[in-house]
Each structure stands twice: as structure tokens, then as C-alpha cells.
N, C-alpha and C positions, 0 to 999 in steps of 0.2 A: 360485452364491449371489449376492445382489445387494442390497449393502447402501443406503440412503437415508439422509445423514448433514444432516438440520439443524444449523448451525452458524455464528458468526461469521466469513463468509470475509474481510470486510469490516471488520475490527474494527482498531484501534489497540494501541497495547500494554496487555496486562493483560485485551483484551477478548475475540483468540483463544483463549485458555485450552490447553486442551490437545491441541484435534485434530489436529494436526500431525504431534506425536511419535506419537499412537496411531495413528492408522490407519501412520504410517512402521513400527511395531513390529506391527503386522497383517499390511501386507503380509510382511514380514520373516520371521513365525510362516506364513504360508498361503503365499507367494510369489507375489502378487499382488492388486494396486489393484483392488477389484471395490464399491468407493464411487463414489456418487453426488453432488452437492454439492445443497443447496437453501438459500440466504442467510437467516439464521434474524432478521436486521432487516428482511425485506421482510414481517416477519410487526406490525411496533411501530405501533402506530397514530401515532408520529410518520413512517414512510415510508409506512406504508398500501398495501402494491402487493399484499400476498397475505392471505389470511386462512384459519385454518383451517375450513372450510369441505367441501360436499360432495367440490368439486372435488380439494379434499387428501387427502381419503378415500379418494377411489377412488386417488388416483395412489400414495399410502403402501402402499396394499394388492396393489399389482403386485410391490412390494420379499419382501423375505425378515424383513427387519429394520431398524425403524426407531431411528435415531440421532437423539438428543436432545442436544447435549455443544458448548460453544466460547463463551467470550464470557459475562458475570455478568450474565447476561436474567430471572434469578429475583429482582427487586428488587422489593419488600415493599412499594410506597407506590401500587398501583394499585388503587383502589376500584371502576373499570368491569369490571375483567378478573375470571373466571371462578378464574383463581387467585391473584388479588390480588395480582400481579407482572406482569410486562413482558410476558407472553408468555400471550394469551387462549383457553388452550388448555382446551376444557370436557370436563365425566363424559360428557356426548353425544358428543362427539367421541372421544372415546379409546374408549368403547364398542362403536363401528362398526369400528375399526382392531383387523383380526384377524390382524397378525402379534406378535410380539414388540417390547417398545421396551424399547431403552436410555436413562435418564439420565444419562449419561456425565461424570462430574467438573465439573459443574455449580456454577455460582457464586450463593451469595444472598449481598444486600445492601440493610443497612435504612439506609443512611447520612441518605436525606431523608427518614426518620421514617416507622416503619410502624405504619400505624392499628390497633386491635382489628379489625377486620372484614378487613383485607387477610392481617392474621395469620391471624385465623380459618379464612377462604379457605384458605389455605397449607395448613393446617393438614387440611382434608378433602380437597385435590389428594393429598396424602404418603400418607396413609391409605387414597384410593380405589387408587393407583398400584404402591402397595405389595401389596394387598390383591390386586391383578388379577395380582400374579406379575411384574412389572415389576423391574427390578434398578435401584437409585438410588445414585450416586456422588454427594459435593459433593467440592468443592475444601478442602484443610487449610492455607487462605491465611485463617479470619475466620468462612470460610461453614458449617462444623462445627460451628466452635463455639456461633454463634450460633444456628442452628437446635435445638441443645442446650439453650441457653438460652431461646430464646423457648419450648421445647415441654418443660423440664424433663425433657431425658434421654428423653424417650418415643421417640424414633427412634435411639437409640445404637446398637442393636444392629440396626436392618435400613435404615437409610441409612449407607451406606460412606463411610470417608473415605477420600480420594486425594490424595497429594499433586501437584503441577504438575510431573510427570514431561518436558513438553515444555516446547517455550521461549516465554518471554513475548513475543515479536516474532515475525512472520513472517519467514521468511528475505529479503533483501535485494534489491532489485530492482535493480541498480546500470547506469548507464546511461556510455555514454563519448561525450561532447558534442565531437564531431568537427568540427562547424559550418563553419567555412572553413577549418580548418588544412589543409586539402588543396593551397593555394596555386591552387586552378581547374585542379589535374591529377586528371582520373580515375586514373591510373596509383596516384598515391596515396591516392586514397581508398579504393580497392583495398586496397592495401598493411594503412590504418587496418582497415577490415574484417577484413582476417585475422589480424593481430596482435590487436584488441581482442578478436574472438571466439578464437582458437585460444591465444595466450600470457596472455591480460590476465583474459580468462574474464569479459568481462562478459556483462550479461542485452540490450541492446542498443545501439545506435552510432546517432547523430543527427546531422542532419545540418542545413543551413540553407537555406530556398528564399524567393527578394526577387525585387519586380520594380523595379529603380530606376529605373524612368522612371515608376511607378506612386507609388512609395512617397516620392519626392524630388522636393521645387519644381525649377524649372527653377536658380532661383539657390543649392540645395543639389550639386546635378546638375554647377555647371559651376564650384564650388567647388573651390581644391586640397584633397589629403587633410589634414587638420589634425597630421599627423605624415608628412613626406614621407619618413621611412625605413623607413615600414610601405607606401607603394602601390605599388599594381599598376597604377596608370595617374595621367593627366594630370591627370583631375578625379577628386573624390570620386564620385562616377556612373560611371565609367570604370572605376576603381580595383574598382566594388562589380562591375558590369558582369562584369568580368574573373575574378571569385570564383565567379561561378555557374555552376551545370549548368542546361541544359534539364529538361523535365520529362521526356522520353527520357532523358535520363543518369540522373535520379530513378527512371525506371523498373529500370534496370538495375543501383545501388546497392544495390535491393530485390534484386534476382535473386541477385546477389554474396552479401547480408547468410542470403537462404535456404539456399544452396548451402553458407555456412560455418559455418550456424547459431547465428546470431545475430538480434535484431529489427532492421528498420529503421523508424527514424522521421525527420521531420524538421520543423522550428519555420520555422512562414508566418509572414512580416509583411505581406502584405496582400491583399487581395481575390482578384487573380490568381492568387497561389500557393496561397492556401487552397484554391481548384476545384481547380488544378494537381493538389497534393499527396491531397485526399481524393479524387481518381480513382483515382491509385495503390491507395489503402484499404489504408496502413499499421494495427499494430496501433493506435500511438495517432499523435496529432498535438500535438507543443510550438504554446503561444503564448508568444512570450517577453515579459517584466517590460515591456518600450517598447511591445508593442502590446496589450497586456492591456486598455485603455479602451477597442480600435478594436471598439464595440459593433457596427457591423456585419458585421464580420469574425467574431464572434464568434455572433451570429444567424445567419449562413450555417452555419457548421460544426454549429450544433446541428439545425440543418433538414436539411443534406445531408450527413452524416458520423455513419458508424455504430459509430466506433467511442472510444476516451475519448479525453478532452482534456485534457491537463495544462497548467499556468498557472502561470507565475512570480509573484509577486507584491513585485518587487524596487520601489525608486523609487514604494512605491503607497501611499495613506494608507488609514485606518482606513474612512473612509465609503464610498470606490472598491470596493474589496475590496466591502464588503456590496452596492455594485451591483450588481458583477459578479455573485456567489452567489445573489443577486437574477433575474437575466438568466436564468443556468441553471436557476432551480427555476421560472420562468416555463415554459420550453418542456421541463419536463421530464427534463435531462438533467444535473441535479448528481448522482446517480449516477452518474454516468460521468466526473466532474470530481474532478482532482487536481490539489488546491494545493502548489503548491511554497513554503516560508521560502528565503528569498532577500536577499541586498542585493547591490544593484547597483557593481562596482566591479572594477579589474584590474590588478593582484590587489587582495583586500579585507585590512583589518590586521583582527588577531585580537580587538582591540577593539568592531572596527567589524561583527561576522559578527552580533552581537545573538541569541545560539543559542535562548534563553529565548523569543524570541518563534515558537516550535516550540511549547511549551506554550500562549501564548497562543490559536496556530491552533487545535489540537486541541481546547482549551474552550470555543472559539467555534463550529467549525464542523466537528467528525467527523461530528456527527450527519446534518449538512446535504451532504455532501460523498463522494466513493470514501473519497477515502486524502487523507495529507498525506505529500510530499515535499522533500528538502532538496536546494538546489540550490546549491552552494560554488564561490566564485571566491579563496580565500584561498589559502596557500601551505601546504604538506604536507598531508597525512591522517587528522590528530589527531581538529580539529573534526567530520569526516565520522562517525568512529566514533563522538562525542558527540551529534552528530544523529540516530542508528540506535536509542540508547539512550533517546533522550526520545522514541521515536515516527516517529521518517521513517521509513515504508516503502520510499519508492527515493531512492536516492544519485544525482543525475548531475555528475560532475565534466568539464569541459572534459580533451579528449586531443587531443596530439601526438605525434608519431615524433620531434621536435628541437626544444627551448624555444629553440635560437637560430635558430632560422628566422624569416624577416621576418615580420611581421604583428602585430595590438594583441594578440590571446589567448594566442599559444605562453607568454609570460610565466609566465600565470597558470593551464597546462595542467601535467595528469602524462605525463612521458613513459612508454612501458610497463613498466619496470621499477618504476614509480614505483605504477603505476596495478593491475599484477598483486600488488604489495605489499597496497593498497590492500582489493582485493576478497578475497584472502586473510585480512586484521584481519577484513572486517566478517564471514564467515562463521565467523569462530574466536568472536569474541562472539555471536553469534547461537547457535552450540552452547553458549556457556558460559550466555547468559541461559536460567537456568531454576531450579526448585525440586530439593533432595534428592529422589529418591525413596524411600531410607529416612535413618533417621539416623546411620548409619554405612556408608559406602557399600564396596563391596567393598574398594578401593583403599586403605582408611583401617582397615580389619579387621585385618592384617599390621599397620601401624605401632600402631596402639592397642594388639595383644598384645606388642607389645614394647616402646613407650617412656611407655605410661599412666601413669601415678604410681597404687603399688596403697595403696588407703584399707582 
């Protein structure tokens, strides 16, 4: 069997919905993944990349079973669309698609005002869908009810309520920002490699590639280090000189990071390293907060790099930012861009992390963008789990093996006791964010028969 699941894979919190936990309790019930993914925003006339269409036709019709379910894409306020919601899915179209479909715990929402006619619309999508033998779930978050209410009870009894069985975030992409704490020994970067993947359990380890004769005036270059108990050499250029690997040691990082099963990545600061590094064809490539303006550095990677790009946005103002966002939807490739919230600082005070401006991103730019990421230079793990909450899909915190080791970052790094603590919180919240599945859950059956107060 071979399922087709349209869905939010792309979505921020509240917008995955429930595909997660269901197909995890599919496989679970059948003992085995036999889902397909297909990005159910590349269908929104604001990304425009797919349409339903002949070509969707034929390719749904190879499946067994189409999935409809992730992300509240049934919003009420679209007048051009065939269902007068997000998603311009026509009676033509579903007539040609001759397997079975699911609407899978589906979200509506009239929040910016839904017309008579997009109701309407709504209103002969249910009917025809229902009518063809279609099975239709909504979500028991708003979207029940209201479909209750705009259509007075007429679909109570053959659209299904569900409650948010799965978790409202995607699980956590936690990254460990290894950068220089290697002190310029591969020996140890090694070391960071298999601690972070095997004890620390993160999702990858990154790492930094500079070419300082490239990236520093001459009279940067021949500077002492501005804190002579963190260098590694004579000048500031020496010192950076002395921290880095070849793009052969790059290559072999990767090899390490395969073997122990973990991603490699690592953040160019400039021209050189970006060719360097996107030869290798890590899965993604950091740009960090200092070089985020170097537009050309940043036109290359979207021309020769196929793979995402993620982006600090520390030290950057309000109008910069919309450049940048600018730059990528020019050449196409803000899909494939991930902003990180960020302030630039080491370590940062808790005052100064500005977490809130996480919500800011996500209302300005999910739509425009992959993902939004949080990128923390403060002290503990607190903040990280508060960013997971408001929407960062990945976490990358700075790692060392010893905060008293010389150098600016161990400071404001977790060591791995620190760091396996860390990725442990955010996947225990990530299990806990979620809806009741019913209203009295097993666990709570037992204590209600016994300590209820009986009326």
C-alpha cells in the first residue's frame, strides 16, 4: 500500500496539525512508514509552485490513498478558490482522482472574515466530498465548531470531530555550534562529533570555515587579539589562521559526522569558504549574524548550493532583514531559507535574549520563508525551551567539551552534560505539547474513580 499525504511539512506551530502523531500511530498499528510527503503550501497562490492540476491527477492516482490532513489551509476568506478557502481544490478535480481521500483532522478558520459566497463555496466542497464517500475529520481546537455554526448543525453527524491527538510543534531540530571550540585540533573535533551525536543526541554539529586574509584588512590581520588570554597567535589573523581547517579537514568532519550519525554543517564568512564548504554539499550551510549583509556571498550560495541556508539575524535591523528576504525570493530560494532570532552577544543577559521577537519573525515572514530558528548565546536552557514553545523549529546552542578552555565562546557554550540535559527538556515538551485525545485520559480514569467528589 502506498499512501500520498498532502500536508503542512513546512508549517510553524499550530500549523502542522496532527500528521506527525498520525502517521507515528499508523506506522505503529501496520509496522511501517509507507507515506509519501507532498508540501500542502506549495499548493497557496501565495507560494504558487504546484497546482492541482492534470499533473496532480495522474501522480495521486498512482497512490492507494490520498491524504488531505496538517496545517488550518481550510480558511474561509478566499473568493478565487473553488472552495472558498486556502486550498483551490475543484469538483473537477476530485472527480478524476479515483482512489479514496482522506480529510484528516483538518483545520477551518474564518478569523479574517468569511464572505457569503466563500461560505457558500465551503458549503458544496462538504456536500460534494462527503457525498463521493470521502471520510472528513476537523480539528476540536474552534474548527467544529464553527463549521457547526456557519452550516447550523447540517454536518454534525458526517464530519468528524478529532481532537489534536499530535503535538502542536514539530519535533526539534537541535543543532550543537561547535564553531572553533575545537582549539585548531582535529583530534578534538572528533572527540565534539561523537559526544554530541552519541551522548548529547543532537540532530547536528557545526562547525566554522574563514579565510582571514580574505575576510580581514591588512591592518585587521596584523592587529593583536583584542583579549590576549583567548589567542592563539601573534595577530588577530594569526590567532584566526591558527583555528582553522582546510577544506580537506572539512571534508573529513563530514565523513566523522556520517560514520557517527550526526549532520555536518558549517557557517562561511566569505567568498572562499562559501565555494569551499558548498563543494562539500553539506545538508544545510550557516550564514552567521556579521555576514548576513555580504550580498554577494549570499547570491553565490543561492546560484551554486543546493541545499538550505540558514541565517542569523543578530546585530540586524528591521529594513536589512526585509533585504535579505528580498535577495532570496528574487533568485528563488526563500524556500529553502531559515531565519534564526538571535542577539548578538557572549554570553547574552536574559534581558537582552528579546524572545518575543520570535513572534515578531513568524508574523512577518513564515509565510515567506522554510522555518524560523532560534539561535541562543545566553547562559542555561531555560530560554531555548521558551523559544521551542513560541515556534523555533531548530535550537542551535554553542558546544564545548570544557568552558574553561581558552578561547571567546566556551564561556557562553554547554558543556555535554549540559547540552544532553538540554536536548532531553526540548523533546519531553515537544511530547507534552499537544491536545487531550479524549477527556479523561486513561491515566486519570483510576484517580477520578477514586478521589472525584461524587455529586
Amino acid at each position: 500500500m502506498r499512501i500520498l499525504q498532502v500536508a503542512s511539512y513546512n508549517g510553524n506551530i499550530g500549523d502542522c496539525a496532527n500528521h506527525t502523531g498520525f502517521r507515528s500511530e499508523w506506522k505503529r498499528q501496520i509496522g511501517e512508514d509507507i507515506f509519501e510527503n507532498l508540501e500542502m503550501r506549495y499548493f497557496y497562490r501565495s507560494w504558487n509552485q504546484r497546482k492541482f492540476d492534470e499533473s496532480f491527477i495522474r501522480m495521486a492516482n498512482e497512490y492507494d490513498l490520498l491524504i488531505f490532513g496538517g496545517g488550518g489551509f481550510f480558511e474561509l476568506n478566499w473568493d478565487y478558490s473553488a472552495t472558498g478557502t486556502t486550498i483551490d481544490l475543484s469538483k473537477e478535480v476530485l472527480e478524476k482522482i479515483e482512489i479514496p481521500i482522506l480529510f484528516n483532522c483538518i483545520g477551518t478558520n474564518a478569523a479574517k472574515g468569511a464572505s457569503e459566497s466563500t461560505v457558500k463555496k465551503f458549503d458544496l466542497f462538504l456536500e460534494y466530498v462527503i457525498k463521493r464517500g470521502n471520510f472528513v475529520s476537523v480539528r476540536n481546537d474552534g474548527s467544529y465548531q464553527l463549521i457547526n455554526r456557519l452550516y447550523k448543525d447540517k454536518y454534525k453527524e458526517t464530519v468528524k470531530s478529532i481532537q489534536k491527538g499530535s503535538r502542536m510543534n514539530r519535533k526539534p531540530y537541535i543543532i550543537a555550534e561547535a564553531g572553533c571550540n575545537h582549539k585548531g585540533d582535529m583530534d578534538i573535533a572528533k572527540q565534539m562529533i561523537q559526544v554530541a551525536a552519541a551522548y548529547c543526541k543532537a540532530d547536528a554539529i557545526k562547525f566554522q570555515k574563514r579565510c582571514p586574509s580574505e575576510l580581514l584588512s591588512k591592518e585587521q590581520y596584523d592587529a593583536p587579539h583584542p583579549n590576549p588570554a583567548n589567542a592563539y597567535g601573534d595577530t588577530y589573523g594569526k590567532h584566526r589562521e591558527f583555528l582553522e581547517f582546510t577544506a580537506g579537514e572539512h571534508r573529513q568532519l563530514k565523513a566523522w559526522c556520517q560514520e557517527y550519525g550526526i549532520d555536518y554543517s558549517t557557517s562561511v564568512w566569505d567568498l572562499t569558504s562559501a565555494k569551499e564548504i558548498a563543494a562539500i554539499h553539506p545538508r544545510f550551510i550557516k550564514i552567521p549574524s556579521a555576514c548576513n549583509n555580504h550580498y554577494e556571498m549570499l547570491r553565490l550560495l543561492c546560484e551554486n548550493y543546493e541545499g538550505e541556508i540558514h541565517l542569523s539575524l543578530g546585530m540586524t535591523m528591521q529594513s536589512e532583514e526585509e533585504t535579505i528576504i528580498q535577495l532570496f525570493e528574487k533568485y528563488k530560494r526563500n524556500k529553502d531559507l531559515i531565519i534564526y532570532c538571535c542577539t548578538s552577544g557572549y554570553p547574552v543577559p536574559y534581558e537582552d535574549v528579546c524572545l518575543l521577537e520570535m513572534c515578531r519573525l513568524k508574523e512577518q515572514y513564515r509565510e515567506r520563508v522554510k522555518s524560523i530558528g532560534f539561535s541562543g548565546h545566553h547562559l542555561g536552557t531555560a530560554v531555548d525551551v521558551a523559544a521551542y514553545t513560541l515556534g523555533a523549529e531548530i535550537i542551535e546552542r554553542h558546544f564545548t567539551l570544557d568552558k574553561t578552555w581558552k578561547g571567546t565562546d566556551h564561556g557562553a557554550s554547554l558543556e555535554p552534560d549540559e547540552f544532553h540535559c538540554l536536548v532531553e527538556d526540548l523533546n519531553h515538551v515537544h511530547d507534552s505539547l499537544s491536545y487531550k485525545p479524549k477527556e479523561i485520559l486513561p491515566i486519570e480514569a483510576i484517580q477520578r474513580k477514586k478521589l472525584k467528589y461524587r455529586t
